[in-house]
C-alpha positions in Angstrom: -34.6 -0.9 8.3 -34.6 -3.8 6.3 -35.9 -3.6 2.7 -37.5 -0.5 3.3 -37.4 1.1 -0.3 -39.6 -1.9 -1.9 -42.2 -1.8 1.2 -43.0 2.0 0.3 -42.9 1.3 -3.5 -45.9 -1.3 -2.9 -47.6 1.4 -0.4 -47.9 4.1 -2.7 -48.7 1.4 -5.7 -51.4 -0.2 -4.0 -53.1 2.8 -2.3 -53.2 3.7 -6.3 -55.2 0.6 -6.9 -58.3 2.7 -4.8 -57.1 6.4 -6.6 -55.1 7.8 -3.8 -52.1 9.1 -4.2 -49.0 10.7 -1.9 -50.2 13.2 0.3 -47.3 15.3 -1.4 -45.0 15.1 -4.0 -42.4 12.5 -4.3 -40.2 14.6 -6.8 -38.0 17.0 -4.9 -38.9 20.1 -7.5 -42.6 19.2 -7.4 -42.6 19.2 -3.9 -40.9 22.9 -3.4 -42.9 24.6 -6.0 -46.1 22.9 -4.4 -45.1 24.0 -1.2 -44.5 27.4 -2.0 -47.7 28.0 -3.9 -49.2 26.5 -0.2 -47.5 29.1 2.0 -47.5 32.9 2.0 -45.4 34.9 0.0 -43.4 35.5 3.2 -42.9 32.2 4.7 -42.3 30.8 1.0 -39.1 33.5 0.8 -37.7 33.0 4.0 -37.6 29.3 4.0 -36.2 28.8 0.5 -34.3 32.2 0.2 -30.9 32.3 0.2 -27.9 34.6 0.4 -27.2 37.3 -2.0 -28.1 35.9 -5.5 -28.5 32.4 -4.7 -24.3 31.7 -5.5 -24.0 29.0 -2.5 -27.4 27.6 -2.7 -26.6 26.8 -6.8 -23.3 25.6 -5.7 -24.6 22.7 -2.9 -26.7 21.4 -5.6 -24.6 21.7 -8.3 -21.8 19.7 -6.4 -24.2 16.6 -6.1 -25.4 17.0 -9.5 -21.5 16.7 -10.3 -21.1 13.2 -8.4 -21.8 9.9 -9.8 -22.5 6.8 -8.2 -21.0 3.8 -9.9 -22.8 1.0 -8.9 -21.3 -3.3 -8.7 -23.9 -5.4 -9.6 -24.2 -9.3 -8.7 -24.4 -8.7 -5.1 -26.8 -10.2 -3.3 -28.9 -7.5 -2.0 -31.6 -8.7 -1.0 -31.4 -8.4 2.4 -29.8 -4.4 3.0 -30.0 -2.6 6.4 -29.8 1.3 6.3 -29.0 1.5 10.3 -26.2 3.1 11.4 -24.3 4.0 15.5 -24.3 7.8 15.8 -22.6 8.7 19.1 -23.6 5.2 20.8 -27.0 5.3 19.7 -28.5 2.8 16.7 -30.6 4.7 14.7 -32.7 3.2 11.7 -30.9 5.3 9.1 -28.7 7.9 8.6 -30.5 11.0 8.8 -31.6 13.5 11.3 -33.8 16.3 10.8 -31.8 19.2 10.8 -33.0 22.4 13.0 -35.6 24.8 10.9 -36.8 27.8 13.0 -39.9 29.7 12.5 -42.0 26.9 11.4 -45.4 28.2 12.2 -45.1 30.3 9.2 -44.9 26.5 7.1 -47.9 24.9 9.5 -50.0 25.7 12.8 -48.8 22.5 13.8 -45.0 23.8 13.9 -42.5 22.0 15.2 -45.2 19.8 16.9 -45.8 18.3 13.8 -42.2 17.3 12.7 -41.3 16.1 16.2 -44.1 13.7 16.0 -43.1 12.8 12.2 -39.6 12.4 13.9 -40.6 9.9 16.6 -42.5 8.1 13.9 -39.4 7.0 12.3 -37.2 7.1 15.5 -34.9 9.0 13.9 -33.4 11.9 15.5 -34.8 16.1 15.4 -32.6 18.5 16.2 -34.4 21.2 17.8 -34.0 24.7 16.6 -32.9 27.4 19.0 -35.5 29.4 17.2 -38.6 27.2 17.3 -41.9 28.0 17.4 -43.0 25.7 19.8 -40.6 25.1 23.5 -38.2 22.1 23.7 -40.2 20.5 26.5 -43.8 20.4 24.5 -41.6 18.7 21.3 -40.1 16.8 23.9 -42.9 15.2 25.3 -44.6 14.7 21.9 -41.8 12.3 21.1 -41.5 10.0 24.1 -38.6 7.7 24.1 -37.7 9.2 20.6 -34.1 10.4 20.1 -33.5 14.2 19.9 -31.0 17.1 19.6 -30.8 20.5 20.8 -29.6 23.2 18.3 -28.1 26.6 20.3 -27.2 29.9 19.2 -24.9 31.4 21.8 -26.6 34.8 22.6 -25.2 37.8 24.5 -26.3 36.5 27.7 -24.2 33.5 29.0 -26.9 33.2 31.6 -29.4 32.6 29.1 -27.3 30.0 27.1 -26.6 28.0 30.1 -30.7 27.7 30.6 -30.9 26.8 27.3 -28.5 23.7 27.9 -30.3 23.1 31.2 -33.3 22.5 29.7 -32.1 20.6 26.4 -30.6 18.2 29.3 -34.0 17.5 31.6 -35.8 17.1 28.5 -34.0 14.1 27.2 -31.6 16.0 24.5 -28.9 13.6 23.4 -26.5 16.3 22.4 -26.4 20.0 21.7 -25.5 21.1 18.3 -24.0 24.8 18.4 -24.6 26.6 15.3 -21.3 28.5 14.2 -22.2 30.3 11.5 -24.9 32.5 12.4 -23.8 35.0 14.8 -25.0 37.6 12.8 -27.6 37.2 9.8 -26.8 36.8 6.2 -27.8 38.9 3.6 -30.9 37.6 2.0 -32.6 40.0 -0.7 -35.8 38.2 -0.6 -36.5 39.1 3.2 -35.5 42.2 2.8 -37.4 43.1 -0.6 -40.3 42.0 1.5 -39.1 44.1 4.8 -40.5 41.1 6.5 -38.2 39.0 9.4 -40.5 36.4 11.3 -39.2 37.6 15.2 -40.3 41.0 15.0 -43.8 39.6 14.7 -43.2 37.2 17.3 -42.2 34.5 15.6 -39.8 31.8 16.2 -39.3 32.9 20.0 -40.8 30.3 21.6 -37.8 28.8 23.2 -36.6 32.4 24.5 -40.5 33.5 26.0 -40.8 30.1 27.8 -37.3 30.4 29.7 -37.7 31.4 33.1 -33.9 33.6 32.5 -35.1 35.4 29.4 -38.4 36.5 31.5 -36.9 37.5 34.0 -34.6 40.1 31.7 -37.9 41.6 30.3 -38.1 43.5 33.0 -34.5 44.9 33.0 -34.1 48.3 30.4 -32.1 47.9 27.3 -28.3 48.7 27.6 -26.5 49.9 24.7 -29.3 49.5 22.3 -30.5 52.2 20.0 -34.3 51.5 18.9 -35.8 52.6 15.6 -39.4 53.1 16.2 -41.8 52.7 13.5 -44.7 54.8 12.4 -48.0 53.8 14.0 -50.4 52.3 11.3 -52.7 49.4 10.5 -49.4 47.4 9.6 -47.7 48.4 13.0 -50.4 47.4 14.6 -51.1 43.5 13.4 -47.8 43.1 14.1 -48.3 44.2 17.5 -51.3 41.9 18.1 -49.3 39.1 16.5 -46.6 39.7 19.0 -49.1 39.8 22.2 -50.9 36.7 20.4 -47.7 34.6 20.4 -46.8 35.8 23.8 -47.7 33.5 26.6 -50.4 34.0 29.4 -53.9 36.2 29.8 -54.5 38.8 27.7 -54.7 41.2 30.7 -51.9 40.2 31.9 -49.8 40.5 28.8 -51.3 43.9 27.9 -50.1 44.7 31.3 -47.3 44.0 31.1 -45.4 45.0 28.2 -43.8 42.1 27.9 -45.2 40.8 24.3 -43.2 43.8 22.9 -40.1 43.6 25.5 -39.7 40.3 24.1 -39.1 41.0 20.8 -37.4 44.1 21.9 -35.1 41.9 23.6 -34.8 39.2 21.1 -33.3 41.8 18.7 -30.7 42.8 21.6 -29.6 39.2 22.6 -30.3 37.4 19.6 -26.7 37.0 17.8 -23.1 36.6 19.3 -20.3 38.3 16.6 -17.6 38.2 19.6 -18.0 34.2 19.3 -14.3 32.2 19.3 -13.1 28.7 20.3 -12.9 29.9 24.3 -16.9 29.6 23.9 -16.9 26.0 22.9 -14.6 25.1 25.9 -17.2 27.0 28.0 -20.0 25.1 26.2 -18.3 21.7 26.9 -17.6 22.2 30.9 -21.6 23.4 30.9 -22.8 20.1 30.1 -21.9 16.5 29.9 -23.8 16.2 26.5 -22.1 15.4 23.5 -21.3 19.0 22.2 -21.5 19.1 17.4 -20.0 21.9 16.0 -22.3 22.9 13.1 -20.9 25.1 10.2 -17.4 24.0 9.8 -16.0 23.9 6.1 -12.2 24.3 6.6 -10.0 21.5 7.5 -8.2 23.8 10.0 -11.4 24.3 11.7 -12.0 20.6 11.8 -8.4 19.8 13.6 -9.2 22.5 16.0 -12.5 21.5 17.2 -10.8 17.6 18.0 -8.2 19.8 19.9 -11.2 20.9 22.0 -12.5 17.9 22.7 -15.6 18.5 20.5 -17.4 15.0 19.6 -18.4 15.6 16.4 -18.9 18.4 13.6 -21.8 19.1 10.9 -20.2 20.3 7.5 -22.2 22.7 6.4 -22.9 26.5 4.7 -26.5 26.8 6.6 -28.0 25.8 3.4 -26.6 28.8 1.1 -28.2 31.3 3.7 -25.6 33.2 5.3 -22.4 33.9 2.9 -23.2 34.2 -1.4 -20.3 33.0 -3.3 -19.6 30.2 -0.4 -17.7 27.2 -1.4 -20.3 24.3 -1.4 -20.7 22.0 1.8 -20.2 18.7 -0.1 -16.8 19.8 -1.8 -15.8 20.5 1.5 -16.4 17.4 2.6 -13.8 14.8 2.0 -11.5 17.3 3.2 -13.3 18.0 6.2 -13.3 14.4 6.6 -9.5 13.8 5.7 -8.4 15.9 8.2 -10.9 14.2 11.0 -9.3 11.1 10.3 -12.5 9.0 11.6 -11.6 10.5 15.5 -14.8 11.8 15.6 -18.3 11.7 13.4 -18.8 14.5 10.8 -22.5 14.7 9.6 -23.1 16.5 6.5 -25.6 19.4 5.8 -26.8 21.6 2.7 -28.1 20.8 -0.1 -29.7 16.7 0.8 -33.0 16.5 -1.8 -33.5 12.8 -1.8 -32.0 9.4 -0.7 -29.6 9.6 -4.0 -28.1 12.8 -2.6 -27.8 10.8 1.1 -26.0 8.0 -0.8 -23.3 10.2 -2.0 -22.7 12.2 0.9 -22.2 8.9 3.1 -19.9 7.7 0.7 -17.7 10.8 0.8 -17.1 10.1 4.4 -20.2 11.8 6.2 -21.6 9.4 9.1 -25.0 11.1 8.5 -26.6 13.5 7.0 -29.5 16.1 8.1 -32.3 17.0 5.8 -33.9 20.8 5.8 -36.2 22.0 3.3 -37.9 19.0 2.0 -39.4 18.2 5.2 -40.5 21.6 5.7 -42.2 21.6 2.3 -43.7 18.4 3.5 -45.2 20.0 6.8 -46.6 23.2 4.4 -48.6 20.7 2.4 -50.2 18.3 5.0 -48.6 18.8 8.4 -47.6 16.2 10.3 -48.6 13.7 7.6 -46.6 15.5 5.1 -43.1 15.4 6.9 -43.6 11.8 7.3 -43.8 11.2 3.8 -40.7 13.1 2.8 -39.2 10.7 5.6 -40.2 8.0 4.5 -39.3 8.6 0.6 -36.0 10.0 1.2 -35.1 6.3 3.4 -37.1 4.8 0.7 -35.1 6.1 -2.0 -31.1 5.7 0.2 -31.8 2.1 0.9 -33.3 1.1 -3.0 -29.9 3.3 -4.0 -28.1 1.1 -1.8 -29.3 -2.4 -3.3 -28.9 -0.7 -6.9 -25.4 0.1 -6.4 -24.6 -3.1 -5.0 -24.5 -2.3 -1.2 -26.2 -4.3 1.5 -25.4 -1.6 4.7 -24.4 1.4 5.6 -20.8 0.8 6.1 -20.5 -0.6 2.1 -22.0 2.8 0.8 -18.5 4.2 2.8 -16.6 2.2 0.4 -18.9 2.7 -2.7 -17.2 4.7 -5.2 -18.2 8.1 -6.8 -16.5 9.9 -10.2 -16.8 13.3 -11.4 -18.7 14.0 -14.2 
């Protein structure tokens, strides 16, 4: 994209001219607390909540905050192009939408609404394992549009292989597996609330649309002890939320049983402890697709996923969700990146607010980065409309960072040069 950040600076100043304004927030802390005053006390805690007191989360902001861009000047930047190669693809800069599940709880429009957003920009969505809305739907909202498929490897191998089946026919460019969630972290805000979105039926959407996790609806529950809740009004909405979400007729569903199998069954398949290394090997002779290793902090890690042929990895700490106390993604890093040695792309997750925050993480070696909450808080406040705003001022803002620091591409800001404060 060529001079980008100055074409939405006149937008937003000239739509001013007639009284309109952004659709939401441009500042990062505006746009949260907006956001969270939109959505329900539940979806507000579960999409910003984090792990135990909120160590990590402080930590991946506090280690940009620590990082300061010093900038060359007399540079001639007037011409600057924010596109970058990510895995033989040319995307128009370089940032992907990282996989958020659940996000009917942020907008009806769910992950409809971002995928469109996505192919707006033509830069790339990951897909979440635990979407709202099937791969195929996003899919074909997005045309020609590059996307990603995130998996969590379940207890059922036969279920993960579907998965990758379908990421393939639908046009995914890569799977991203998602290492550091096979069980769930603890997050006081959820649980103060005794409120997690897949016992209502939400965020299933990939599993109740795959022909293998229907046909295990039928099959009884091995080795799983159930605790049954009291019958009451609350018991009951969520039941009706479950058959609601559940596809098909009413009759049929009520039928059935399988609206409340599926969530049954979600809670027995759902996370893979017993995950090691041997499961990435099986994951790369399942499919041709580039396989990214997301959730990797130690260097040791890094060397070991080249070992097993990975072709690339995400540093990242799932966004101060899963372990309190965590060392932040970005410190993690140039190490991460040192020990890579530029034999395969590391992305970077956690903790990107803005096109500053992209800046520093490309010049600490990250090839891209992928951006969570803001584009959430975007979809909260006006849909598909808001996601492409937070888009478009996060570029915005990486490409006028660019030109201010004296940088004219993407490859530059790799070279630009960052000091501790």
């Amino acid at each position: 994209m060529l001079d980008y950040g100055r074409a939405r600076q006149r937008q937003i100043y000239i739509a001013g001219l007639a009284g309109k304004r952004p659709c939401v927030p441009v500042q990062p802390n505006a746009l949260e607390a907006a956001a969270e005053r939109a959505m329900s006390r539940e979806a507000a805690t579960y999409v910003a909540g984090p792990a135990g007191g909120g160590a990590t989360f402080r930590a991946n902001r506090a280690a940009f905050d620590r990082r300061r861009i010093v900038p060359r000047v007399l540079r001639d930047v007037e011409r600057r192009d924010t596109s970058i190669t990510l895995l033989g693809h040319t995307l128009p800069a370089p940032i992907l939408l990282a996989p958020i599940g659940v996000l009917e709880m942020a907008h009806r429009d769910a992950d409809l609404a971002v995928a469109r957003a996505a192919a707006a920009h033509g830069i790339p969505m990951i897909f979440s394992n635990q979407a709202s809305v099937a791969m195929e739907a996003c899919a074909a909202a997005m045309g020609d549009a590059p996307r990603w498929f995130q998996l969590y490897w379940s207890k059922s191998d036969e279920l993960v292989e579907s998965f990758v089946r379908r990421a393939e026919r639908c046009g995914c460019e890569a799977i991203v597996l998602t290492l550091d969630t096979t069980m769930l972290g603890w997050r006081p805000g959820d649980l103060d609330l005794a409120f997690l979105p897949f016992l209502h039926g939400k965020g299933i959407a990939q599993y109740v649309s795959d022909p293998v996790y229907r046909k295990l609806l039928d099959q009884p529950l091995e080795d799983v002890t159930e605790v049954k809740a009291p019958v009451n009004f609350h018991t009951l909405t969520a039941f009706l939320e479950m058959v609601r979400k559940y596809p098909g007729g009413l009759f049929e569903k009520l039928k059935s049983g399988h609206p409340r199998a599926a969530v049954q069954r979600f809670v027995a398949t759902y996370s893979r402890p017993s995950l090691t290394w041997e499961h990435v090997s099986k994951l790369e002779g399942m499919t041709k697709l580039p396989v990214i290793l997301k959730g990797i902090l130690h260097p040791d890690d890094a060397r070991e996923a080249i070992a097993r042929g990975v072709d690339g990895i995400i540093v990242s700490n799932h966004g101060g969700r899963q372990i309190d106390g965590e060392v932040a993604s970005l410190d993690m890093l140039p190490k991460i990146v040192e020990a890579v040695a530029g034999r395969i792309p590391v992305l970077f997750d956690s903790g990107i607010r803005g096109g500053a925050d992209v800046f520093k993480a490309i010049a600490l070696g990250a090839a891209a980065v992928l951006l969570g909450r803001p584009y959430v808080y975007g979809l909260a406040l006006a849909g598909e409309a808001g996601v492409h705003e937070v888009i478009s001022n996060v570029i915005a803002e990486f490409d006028l960072t660019m030109g201010l620091a004296g940088c004219r591409s993407v490859a530059e800001v790799a070279q630009a040069r960052l000091v501790e404060a």
